[in-house]
C-alpha positions as CSV (number, residue, x, y, z in Angstrom):
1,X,-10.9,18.4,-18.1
2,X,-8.2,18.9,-20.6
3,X,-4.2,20.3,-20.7
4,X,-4.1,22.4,-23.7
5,X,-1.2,21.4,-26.3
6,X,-0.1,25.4,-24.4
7,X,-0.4,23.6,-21.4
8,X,-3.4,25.7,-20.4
9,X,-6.3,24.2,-18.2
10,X,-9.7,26.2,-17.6
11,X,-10.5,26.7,-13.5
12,X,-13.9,25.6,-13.2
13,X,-16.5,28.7,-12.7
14,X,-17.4,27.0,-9.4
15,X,-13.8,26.4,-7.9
16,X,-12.9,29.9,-8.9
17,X,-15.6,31.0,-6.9
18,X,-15.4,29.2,-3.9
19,X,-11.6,29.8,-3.6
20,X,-12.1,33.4,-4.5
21,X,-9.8,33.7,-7.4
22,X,-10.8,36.8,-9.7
23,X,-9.2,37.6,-12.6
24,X,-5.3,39.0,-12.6
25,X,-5.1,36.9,-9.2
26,X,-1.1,35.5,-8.9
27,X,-1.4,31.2,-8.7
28,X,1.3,29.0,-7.8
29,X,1.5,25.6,-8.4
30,X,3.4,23.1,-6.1
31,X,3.9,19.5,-7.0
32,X,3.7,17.3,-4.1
33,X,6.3,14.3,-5.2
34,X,3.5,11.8,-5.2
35,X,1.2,12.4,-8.6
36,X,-0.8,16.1,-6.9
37,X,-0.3,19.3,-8.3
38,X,-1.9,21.8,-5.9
39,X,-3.2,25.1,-6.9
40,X,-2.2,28.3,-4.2
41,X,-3.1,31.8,-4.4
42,X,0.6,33.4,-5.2
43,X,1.9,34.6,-1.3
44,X,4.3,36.7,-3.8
45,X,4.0,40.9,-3.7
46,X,2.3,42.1,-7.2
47,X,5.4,43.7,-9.1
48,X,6.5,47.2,-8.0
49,X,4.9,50.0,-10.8
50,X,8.2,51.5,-12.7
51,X,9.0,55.1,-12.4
52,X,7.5,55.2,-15.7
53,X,3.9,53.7,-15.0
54,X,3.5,55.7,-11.7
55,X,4.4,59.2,-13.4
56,X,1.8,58.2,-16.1
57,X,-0.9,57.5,-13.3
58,X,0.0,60.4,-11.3
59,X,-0.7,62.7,-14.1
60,X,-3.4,60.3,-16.1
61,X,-6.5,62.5,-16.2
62,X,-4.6,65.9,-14.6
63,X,-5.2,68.2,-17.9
64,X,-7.4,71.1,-17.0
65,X,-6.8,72.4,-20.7
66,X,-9.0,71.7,-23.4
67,X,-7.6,71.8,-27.1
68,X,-8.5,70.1,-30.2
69,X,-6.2,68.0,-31.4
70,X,-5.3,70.6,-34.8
71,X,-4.4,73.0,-32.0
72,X,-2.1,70.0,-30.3
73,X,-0.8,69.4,-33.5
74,X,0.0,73.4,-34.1
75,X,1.8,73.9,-31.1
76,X,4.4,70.5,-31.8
77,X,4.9,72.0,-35.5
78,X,5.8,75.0,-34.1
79,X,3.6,76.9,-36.3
């Protein structure tokens, strides 16, 4: 196995597995002093949503309206 010139490395298929590391899963790495890097699933909390993102996923999906997007565009024209 390889370090990238990015310093990217590839988690075998099998390791991945076995440790149950999915995609988007937070890894830490720890360097031990002695030559070992270790590789630990991240004990950190996943990053609060913003006001923002939680408004957009409250309403995501909420419209009940259905308009064509010429009738959309009428209404922010104001015509």
């Amino acid at each position: 196995m390889r370090i990238t010139s990015r310093g990217q490395v590839t988690i075998p298929a099998r390791i991945r597995e076995q440790a149950g590391l999915l995609p988007n899963t937070e890894v830490e790495f720890v360097y031990d002093g002695r030559g070992e890097v270790r590789l630990f699933r991240s004990r950190r909390r996943a990053r609060k949503k913003s006001r923002g993102e939680a408004l957009v996923e409250h309403m995501r999906g909420k419209g009940d309206i259905r308009m064509t997007t010429e009738e959309i565009m009428a209404l922010t024209r104001g015509v």
